[in-house]
C-alpha positions as CSV (number, residue, x, y, z in Angstrom):
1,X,-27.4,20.1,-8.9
2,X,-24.3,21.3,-7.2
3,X,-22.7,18.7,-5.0
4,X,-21.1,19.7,-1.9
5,X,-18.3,17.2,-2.9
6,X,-16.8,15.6,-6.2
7,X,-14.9,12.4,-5.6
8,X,-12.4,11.4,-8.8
9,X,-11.8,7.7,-8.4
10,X,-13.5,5.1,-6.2
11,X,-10.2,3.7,-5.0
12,X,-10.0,2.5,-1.3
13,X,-9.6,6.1,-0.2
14,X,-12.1,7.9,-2.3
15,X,-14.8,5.4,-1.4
16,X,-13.6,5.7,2.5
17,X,-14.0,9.6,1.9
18,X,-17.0,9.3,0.4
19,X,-18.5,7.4,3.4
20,X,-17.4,9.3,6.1
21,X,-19.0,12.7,4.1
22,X,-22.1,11.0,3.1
23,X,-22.9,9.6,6.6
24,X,-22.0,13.7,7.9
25,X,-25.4,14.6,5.8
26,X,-23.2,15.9,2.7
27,X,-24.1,15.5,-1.0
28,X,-21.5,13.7,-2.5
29,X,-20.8,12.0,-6.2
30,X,-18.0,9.6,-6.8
31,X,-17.0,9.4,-10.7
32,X,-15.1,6.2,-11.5
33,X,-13.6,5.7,-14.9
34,X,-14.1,1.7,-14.4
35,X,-17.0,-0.1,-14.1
36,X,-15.9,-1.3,-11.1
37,X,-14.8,0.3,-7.8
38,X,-11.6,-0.6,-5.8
39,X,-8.7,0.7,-8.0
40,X,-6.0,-1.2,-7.4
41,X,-8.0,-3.2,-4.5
42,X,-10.1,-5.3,-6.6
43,X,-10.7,-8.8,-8.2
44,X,-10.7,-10.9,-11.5
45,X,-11.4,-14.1,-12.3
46,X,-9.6,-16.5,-15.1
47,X,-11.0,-19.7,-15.7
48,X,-11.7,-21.1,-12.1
49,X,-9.6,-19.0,-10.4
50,X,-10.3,-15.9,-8.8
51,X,-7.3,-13.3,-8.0
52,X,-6.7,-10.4,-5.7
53,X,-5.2,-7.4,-7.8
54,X,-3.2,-6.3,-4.9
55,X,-1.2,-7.6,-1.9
56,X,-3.0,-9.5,0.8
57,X,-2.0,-8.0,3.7
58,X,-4.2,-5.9,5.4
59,X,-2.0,-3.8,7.8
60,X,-3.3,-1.9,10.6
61,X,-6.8,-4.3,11.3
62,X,-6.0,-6.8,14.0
63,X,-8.5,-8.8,15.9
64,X,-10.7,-8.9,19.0
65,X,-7.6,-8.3,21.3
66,X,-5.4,-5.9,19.0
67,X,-7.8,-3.3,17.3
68,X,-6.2,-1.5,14.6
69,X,-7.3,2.3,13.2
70,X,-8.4,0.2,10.2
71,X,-10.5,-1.7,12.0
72,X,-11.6,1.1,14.3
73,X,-12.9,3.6,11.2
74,X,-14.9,0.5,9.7
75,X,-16.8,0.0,13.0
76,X,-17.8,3.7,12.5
77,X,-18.8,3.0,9.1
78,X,-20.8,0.1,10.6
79,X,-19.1,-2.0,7.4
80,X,-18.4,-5.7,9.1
81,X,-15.9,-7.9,7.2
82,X,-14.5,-11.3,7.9
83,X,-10.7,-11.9,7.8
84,X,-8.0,-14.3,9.5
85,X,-5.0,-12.9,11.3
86,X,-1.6,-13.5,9.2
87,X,1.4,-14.7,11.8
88,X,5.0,-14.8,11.0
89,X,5.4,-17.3,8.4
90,X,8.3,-16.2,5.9
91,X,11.3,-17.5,4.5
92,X,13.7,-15.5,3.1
93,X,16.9,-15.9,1.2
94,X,19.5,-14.2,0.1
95,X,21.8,-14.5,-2.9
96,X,24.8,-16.8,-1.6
97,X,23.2,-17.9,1.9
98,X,21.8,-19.8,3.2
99,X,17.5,-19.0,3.3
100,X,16.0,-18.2,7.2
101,X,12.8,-18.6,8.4
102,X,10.3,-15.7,10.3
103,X,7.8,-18.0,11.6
104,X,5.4,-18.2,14.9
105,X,5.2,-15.2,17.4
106,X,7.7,-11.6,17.5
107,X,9.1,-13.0,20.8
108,X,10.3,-15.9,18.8
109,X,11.7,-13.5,16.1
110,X,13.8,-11.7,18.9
111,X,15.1,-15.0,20.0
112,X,16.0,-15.4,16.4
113,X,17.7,-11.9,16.5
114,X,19.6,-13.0,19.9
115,X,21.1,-15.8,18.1
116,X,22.4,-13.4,15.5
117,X,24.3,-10.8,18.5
118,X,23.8,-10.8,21.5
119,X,22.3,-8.3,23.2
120,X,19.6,-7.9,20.0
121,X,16.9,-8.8,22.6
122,X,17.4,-6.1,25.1
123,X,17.8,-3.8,21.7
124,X,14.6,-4.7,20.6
125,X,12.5,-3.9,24.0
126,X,14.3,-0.6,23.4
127,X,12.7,-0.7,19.6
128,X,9.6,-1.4,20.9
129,X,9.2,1.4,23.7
130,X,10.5,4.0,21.2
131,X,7.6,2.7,18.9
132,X,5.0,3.1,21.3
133,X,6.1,6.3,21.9
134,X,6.2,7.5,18.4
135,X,2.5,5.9,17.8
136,X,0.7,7.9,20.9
137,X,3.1,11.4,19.8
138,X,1.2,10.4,15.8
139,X,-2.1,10.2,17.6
140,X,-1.6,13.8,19.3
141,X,-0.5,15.2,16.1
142,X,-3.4,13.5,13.9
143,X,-6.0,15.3,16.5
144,X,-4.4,18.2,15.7
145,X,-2.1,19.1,18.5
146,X,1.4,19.5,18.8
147,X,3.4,16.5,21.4
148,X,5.2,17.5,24.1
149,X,9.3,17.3,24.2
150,X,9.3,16.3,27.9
151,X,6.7,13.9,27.5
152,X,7.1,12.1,24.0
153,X,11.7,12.9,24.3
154,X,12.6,9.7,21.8
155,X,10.1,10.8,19.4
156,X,12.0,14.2,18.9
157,X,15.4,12.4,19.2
158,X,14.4,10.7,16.2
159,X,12.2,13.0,14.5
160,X,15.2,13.8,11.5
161,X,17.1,10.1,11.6
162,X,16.6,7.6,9.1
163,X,15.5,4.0,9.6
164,X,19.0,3.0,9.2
165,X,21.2,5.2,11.4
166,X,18.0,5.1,14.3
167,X,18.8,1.5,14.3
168,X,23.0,1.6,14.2
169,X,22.0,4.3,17.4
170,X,20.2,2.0,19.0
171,X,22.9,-0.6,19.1
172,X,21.8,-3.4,16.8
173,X,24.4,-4.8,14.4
174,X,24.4,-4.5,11.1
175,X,23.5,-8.3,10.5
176,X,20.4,-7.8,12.9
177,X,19.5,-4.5,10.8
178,X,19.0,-6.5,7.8
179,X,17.1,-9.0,9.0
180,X,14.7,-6.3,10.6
181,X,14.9,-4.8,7.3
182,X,13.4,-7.5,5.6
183,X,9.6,-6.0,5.1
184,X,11.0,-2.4,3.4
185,X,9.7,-3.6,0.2
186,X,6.4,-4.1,1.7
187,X,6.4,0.1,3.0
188,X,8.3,0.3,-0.5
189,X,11.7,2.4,0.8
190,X,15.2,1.5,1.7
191,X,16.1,1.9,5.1
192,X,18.6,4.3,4.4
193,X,15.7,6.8,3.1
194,X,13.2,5.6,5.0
195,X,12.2,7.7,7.7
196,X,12.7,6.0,11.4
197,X,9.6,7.3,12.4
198,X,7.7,5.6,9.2
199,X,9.7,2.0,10.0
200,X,8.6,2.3,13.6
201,X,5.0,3.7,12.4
202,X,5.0,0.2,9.8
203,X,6.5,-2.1,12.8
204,X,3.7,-0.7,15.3
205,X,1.1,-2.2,12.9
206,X,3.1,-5.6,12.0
207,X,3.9,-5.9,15.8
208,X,1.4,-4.4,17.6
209,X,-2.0,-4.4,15.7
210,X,-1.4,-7.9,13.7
211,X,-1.9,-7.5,10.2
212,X,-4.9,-9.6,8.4
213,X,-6.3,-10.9,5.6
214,X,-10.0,-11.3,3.6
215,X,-11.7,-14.0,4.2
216,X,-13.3,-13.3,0.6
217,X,-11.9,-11.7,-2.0
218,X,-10.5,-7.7,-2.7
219,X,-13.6,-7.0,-4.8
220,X,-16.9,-8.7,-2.3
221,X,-14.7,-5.9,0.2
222,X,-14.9,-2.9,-2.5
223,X,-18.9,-3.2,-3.3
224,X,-19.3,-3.9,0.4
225,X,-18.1,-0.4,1.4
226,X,-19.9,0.6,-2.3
227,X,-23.4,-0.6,-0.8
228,X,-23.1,1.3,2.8
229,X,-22.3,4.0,0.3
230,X,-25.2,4.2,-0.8
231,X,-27.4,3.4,1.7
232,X,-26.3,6.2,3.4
233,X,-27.1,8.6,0.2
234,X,-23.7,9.0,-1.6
235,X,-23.9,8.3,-5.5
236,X,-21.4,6.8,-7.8
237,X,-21.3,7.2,-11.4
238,X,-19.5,4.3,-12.9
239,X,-17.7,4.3,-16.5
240,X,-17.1,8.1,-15.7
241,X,-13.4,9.2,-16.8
242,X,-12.7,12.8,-16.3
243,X,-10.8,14.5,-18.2
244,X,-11.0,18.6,-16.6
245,X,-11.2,19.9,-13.4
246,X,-12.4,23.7,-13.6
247,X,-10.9,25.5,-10.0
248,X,-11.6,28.9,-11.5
249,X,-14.8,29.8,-10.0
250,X,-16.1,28.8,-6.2
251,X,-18.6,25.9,-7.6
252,X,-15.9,23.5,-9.6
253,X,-16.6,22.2,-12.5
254,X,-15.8,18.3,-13.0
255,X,-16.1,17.2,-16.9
256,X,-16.0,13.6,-17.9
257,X,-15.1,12.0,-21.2
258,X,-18.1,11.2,-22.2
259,X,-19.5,14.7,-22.5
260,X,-21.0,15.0,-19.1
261,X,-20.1,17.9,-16.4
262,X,-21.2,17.7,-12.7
263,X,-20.3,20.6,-10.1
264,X,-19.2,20.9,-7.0
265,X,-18.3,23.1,-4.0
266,X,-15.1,21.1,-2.9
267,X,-13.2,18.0,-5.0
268,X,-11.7,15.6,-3.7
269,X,-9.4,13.4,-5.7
270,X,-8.0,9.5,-5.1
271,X,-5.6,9.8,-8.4
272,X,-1.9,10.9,-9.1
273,X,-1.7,14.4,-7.4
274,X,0.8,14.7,-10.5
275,X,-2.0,13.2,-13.0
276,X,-4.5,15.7,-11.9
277,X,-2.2,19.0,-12.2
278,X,-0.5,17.8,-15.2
279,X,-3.6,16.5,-17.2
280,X,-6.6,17.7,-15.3
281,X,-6.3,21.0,-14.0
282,X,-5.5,23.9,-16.7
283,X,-5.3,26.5,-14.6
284,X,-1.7,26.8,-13.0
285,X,-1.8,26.3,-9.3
286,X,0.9,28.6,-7.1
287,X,4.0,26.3,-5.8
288,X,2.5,22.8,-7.5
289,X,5.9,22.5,-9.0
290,X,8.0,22.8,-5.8
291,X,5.9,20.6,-3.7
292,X,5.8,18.1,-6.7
293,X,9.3,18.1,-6.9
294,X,9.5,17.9,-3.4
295,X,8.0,13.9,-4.1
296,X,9.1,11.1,-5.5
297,X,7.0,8.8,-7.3
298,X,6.5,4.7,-5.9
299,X,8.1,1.7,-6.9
300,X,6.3,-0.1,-10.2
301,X,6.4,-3.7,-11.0
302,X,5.2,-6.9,-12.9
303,X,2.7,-9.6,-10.9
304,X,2.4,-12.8,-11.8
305,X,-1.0,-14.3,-10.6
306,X,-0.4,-18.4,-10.8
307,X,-3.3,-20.9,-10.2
308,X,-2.0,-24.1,-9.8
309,X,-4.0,-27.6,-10.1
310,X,-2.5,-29.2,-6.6
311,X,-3.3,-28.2,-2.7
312,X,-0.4,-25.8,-1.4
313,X,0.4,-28.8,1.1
314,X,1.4,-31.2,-1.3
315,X,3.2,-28.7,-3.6
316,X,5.1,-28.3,-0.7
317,X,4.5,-24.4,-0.5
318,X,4.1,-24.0,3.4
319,X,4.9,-20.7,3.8
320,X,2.7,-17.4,3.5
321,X,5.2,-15.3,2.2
322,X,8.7,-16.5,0.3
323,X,11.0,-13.6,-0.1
324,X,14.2,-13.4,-2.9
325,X,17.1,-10.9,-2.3
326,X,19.8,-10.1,-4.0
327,X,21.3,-8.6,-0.8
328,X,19.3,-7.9,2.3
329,X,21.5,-4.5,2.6
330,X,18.6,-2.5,1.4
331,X,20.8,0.4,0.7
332,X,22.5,-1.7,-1.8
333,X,19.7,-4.0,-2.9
334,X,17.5,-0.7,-4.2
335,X,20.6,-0.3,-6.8
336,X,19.6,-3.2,-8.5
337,X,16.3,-2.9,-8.6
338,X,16.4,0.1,-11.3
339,X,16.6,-2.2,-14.2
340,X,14.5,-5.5,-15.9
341,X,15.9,-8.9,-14.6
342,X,17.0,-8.3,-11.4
343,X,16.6,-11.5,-8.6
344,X,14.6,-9.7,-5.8
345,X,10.9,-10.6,-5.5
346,X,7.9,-11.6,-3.2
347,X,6.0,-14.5,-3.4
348,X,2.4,-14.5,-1.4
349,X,0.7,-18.0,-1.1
350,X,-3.3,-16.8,0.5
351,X,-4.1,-19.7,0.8
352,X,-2.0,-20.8,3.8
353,X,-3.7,-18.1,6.4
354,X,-7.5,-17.9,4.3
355,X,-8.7,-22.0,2.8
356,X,-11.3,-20.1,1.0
357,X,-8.4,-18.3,-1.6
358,X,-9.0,-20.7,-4.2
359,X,-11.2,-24.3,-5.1
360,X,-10.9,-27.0,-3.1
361,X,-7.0,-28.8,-4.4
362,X,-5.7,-25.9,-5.7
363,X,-3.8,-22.9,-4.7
364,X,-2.8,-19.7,-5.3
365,X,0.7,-18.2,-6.0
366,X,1.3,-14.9,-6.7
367,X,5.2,-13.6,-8.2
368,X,6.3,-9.8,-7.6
369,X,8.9,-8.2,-8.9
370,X,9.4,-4.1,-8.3
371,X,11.5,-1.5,-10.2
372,X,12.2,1.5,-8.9
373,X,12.3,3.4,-12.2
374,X,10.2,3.6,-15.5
375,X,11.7,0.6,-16.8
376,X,8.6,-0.2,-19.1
377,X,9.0,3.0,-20.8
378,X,11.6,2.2,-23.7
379,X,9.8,-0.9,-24.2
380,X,9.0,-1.0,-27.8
381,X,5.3,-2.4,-28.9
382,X,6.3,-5.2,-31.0
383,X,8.5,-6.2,-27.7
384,X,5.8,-5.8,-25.2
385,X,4.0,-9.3,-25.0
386,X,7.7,-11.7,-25.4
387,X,9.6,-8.8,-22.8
388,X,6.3,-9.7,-20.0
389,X,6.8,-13.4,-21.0
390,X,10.3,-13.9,-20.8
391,X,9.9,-12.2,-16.9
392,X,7.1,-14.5,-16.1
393,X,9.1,-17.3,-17.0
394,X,12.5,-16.3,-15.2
395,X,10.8,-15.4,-12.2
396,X,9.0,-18.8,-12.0
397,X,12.6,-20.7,-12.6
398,X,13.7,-19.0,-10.3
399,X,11.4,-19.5,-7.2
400,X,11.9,-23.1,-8.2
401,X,15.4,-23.3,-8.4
402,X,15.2,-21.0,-5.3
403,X,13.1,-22.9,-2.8
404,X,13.3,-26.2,-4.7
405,X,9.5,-26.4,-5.1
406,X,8.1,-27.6,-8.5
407,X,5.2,-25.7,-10.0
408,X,5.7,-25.1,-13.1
409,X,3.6,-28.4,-14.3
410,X,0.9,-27.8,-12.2
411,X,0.2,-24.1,-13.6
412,X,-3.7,-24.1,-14.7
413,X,-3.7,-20.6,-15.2
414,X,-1.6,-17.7,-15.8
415,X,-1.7,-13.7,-15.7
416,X,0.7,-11.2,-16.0
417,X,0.0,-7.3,-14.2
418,X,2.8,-5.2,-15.2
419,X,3.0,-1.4,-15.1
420,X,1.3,-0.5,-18.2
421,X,-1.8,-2.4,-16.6
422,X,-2.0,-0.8,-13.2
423,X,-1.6,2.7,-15.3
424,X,-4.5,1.7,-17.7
425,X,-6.7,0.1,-14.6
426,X,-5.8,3.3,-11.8
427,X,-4.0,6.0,-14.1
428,X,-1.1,6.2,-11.9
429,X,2.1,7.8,-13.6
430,X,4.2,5.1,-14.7
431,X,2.1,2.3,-12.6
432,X,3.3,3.0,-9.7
433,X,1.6,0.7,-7.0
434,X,2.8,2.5,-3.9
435,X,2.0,6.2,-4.7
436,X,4.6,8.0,-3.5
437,X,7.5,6.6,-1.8
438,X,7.5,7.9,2.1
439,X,11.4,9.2,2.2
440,X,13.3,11.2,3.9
441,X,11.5,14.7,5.1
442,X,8.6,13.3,3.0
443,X,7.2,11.8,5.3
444,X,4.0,11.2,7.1
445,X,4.6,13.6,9.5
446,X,6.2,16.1,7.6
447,X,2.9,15.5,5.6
448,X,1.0,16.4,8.3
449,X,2.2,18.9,9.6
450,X,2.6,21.0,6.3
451,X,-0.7,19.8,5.1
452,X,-2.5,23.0,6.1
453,X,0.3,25.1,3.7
454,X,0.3,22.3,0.9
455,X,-3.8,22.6,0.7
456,X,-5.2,24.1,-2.4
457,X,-8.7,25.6,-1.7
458,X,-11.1,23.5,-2.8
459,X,-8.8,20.5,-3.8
460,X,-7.9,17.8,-1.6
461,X,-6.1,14.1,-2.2
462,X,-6.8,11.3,-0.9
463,X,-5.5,7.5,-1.2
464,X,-1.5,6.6,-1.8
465,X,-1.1,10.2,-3.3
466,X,-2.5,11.8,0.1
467,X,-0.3,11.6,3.4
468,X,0.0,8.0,4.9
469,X,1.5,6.4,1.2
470,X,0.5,3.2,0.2
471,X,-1.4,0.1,1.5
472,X,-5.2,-0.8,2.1
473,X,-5.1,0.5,5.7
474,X,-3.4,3.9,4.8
475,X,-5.8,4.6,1.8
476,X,-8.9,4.1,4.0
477,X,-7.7,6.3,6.8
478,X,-6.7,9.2,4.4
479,X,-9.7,9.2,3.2
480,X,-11.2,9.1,6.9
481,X,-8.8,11.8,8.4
482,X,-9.2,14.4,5.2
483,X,-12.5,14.5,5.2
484,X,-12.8,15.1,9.3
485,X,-10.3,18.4,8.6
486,X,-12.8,19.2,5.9
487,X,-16.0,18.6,7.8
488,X,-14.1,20.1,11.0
489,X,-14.5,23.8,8.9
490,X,-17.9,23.8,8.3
């Protein structure tokens, strides 16, 4: 059998791919290398706990009231999930001050920026028109067509600026800056290479469209969107790792490494674009090296998944997210995080928005630290199992010394995620978890817009390697949006 389309990888956007072409009448095959789908959106379970893989926030979703695209392409899909909408509930500190809180609604959050300078309120309406605007000029440019300068003018203004001087333009202070700075290791890029119109495109979701969360767990999501799969006739081969992609003739050639070959008119791949034409493709590809140069690979990191024998309540632990930075200049903060032992790091706690995270009395607390460099690399074997450890260890000494919360007495159960695994679960180089990083003139619009000249025939990505970077939401819709250009030219 030829298949009209190959799918390597049944990560959030090969499986969203495969949908959207199997429901358009086409015959597709998904080949996993796991025995499970999701990638890094998936689930395991250690003693009576059951952990999330990734991050819990679902960006881009919403509710009833604030419809996001996520939500918008999983209504076409006709795949219904349950979740809970996450408010602002953070505290953050920073090395030497004193910690702040992000809590309630965004209109109390600017009343917290007013306190800082005055004159951050009026600022942030300003924020929030330009946002707007940049979010209708995307939705031009995502149908294909080109924005208007007279009609969409702040979005050209800031078409070239970074996050950073955007916001010193606007008029904020530098001590409002950081404090609206304090999600950029959520998009994964300093604000200083962070493209304004990727901040706004992040804020528009966090703001705008309310990000969520499952009110079950990563993996119940995964064979949900599995199942309208293949109901709708798509097929997925699990335990399938391939190892070559033949582009030389018109039908491609997809071999796996247990012997198998399957072929194909188009593939479509939801793996490291610089996995798959360093490893999988022999055949050299015309200007691969300049665009992949052109690209930077994500941050990595180590998780720490934590189930702990006491209700969140009584541990004290009443906030969703706890954040740690060494200095909430971003710019300088990103300097630090190139080596092992650094103090910056997330903490989620699920069970705060979703009571169903973990059995009744007991919660959930998950520790992340993220490198921005192959730090794991000249880690010796031998060193390996004492190096993940000994980071485990500090980082839980020091969210307790941190936010004077005790929990290390009450851990039942323990794992530790660092890059080695996400690269063994996903193949990602180094275990990256964001893809690549969205900076500078890489960014989604650039993406866009060059995506026609950037296409290889009869090869397209999809997921955090694709256009939108990283993030549940942004996987899904790549999927979505690639396979509607490829549908759009039959």
């Amino acid at each position: 059998m030829v298949y009209d389309y190959i799918i390597v990888g049944a990560g959030m956007g090969g499986i969203s791919a495969g949908i959207n072409l199997a429901i358009n009448n086409k015959k597709v095959l998904i080949l996993e290398k796991n025995s499970l789908p999701g990638g890094l959106v998936s689930t395991f379970k250690k003693g009576r706990f059951e952990f999330d893989t990734s991050g819990y926030d679902i960006y881009n979703y919403g509710d009833k009231e604030h419809i996001g695209e996520l939500q918008k392409i999983l209504s076409k899909y006709k795949v219904n999930i349950e979740t809970d909408i996450v408010p602002f509930n953070y505290i953050v500190k920073e090395e030497k001050k004193d910690t702040f809180k992000v809590k309630g609604s965004f209109e109390e959050f600017i009343v917290d920026l007013e306190d800082i300078k005055f004159g951050s309120a009026m600022q942030a309406t300003t924020l929030a028109k330009i946002t707007k605007e940049i979010r209708w000029a995307m939705d031009i440019i995502l149908k294909g067509d080109i924005p208007k300068e007279e009609d969409y003018p702040r979005f050209y203004k800031y078409l070239d600026y970074m996050a950073s001087d955007a916001l010193l333009e606007i008029g904020f202070s530098k001590e409002v800056i950081k404090r609206l700075s304090i999600w950029w290791l959520d998009v994964g890029s300093p604000l200083n290479k962070l493209s304004f119109i990727d901040f706004c495109l992040f804020l528009e979701k966090l703001i705008f469209k309310k990000n969520a969360i499952f009110d079950t767990k990563n993996l119940d999501f995964c064979l949900k969107l599995i199942k309208r799969y293949q109901k709708v006739g798509g097929k997925i081969n699990y335990n399938s790792w391939v190892v070559n992609i033949d582009m030389e003739d018109n039908i491609k050639l997809v071999e796996t490494k247990d012997g198998h070959s399957y072929k194909a008119k188009h593939v479509i791949c939801d793996v490291s674009r610089r996995l798959v034409f360093k490893d999988l493709i022999k055949k050299e590809i015309k200007d691969v090296n300049r665009l992949e140069n052109a690209r930077t690979i994500g941050a990595n990191g180590v998780v720490i998944y934590l189930g702990l024998n006491k209700n969140y309540q009584d541990l004290g632990l009443e906030y969703y997210k706890y954040y740690k930075f060494t200095t909430l200049d971003s710019t300088n903060n990103i300097k630090y995080m190139n080596s092992l032992g650094h103090n910056t790091w997330i903490a989620y706690v699920p069970n705060v928005v979703n009571n169903n995270a973990s059995p009744k009395n007991t919660t959930i607390l998950v520790l992340k630290q993220i490198y921005f460099s192959d730090v794991f690399n000249n880690v010796a074997i031998n060193e390996y199992e004492k190096l993940k450890n000994d980071i485990a260890d500090s980082l839980i000494s020091d969210f307790e010394e941190t936010y004077k919360i005790d929990i290390r007495e009450y851990i039942e159960e323990i794992a530790i995620s660092t890059p080695f695994t996400v690269e063994r679960l996903t193949s990602n180089v180094n275990g990256t978890m964001y893809g690549y990083m969205l900076k500078g003139y890489d960014n989604a619009i650039h993406r866009i817009l060059s995506y026609e000249d950037e296409e290889i025939e009869g090869l397209s990505f999809v997921g955090a390697s694709s256009i939108f970077g990283s993030g549940i939401d942004n996987a899904i819709i790549s999927g979505f949006y690639i396979t509607n250009k490829l549908l759009g030219r039959k």
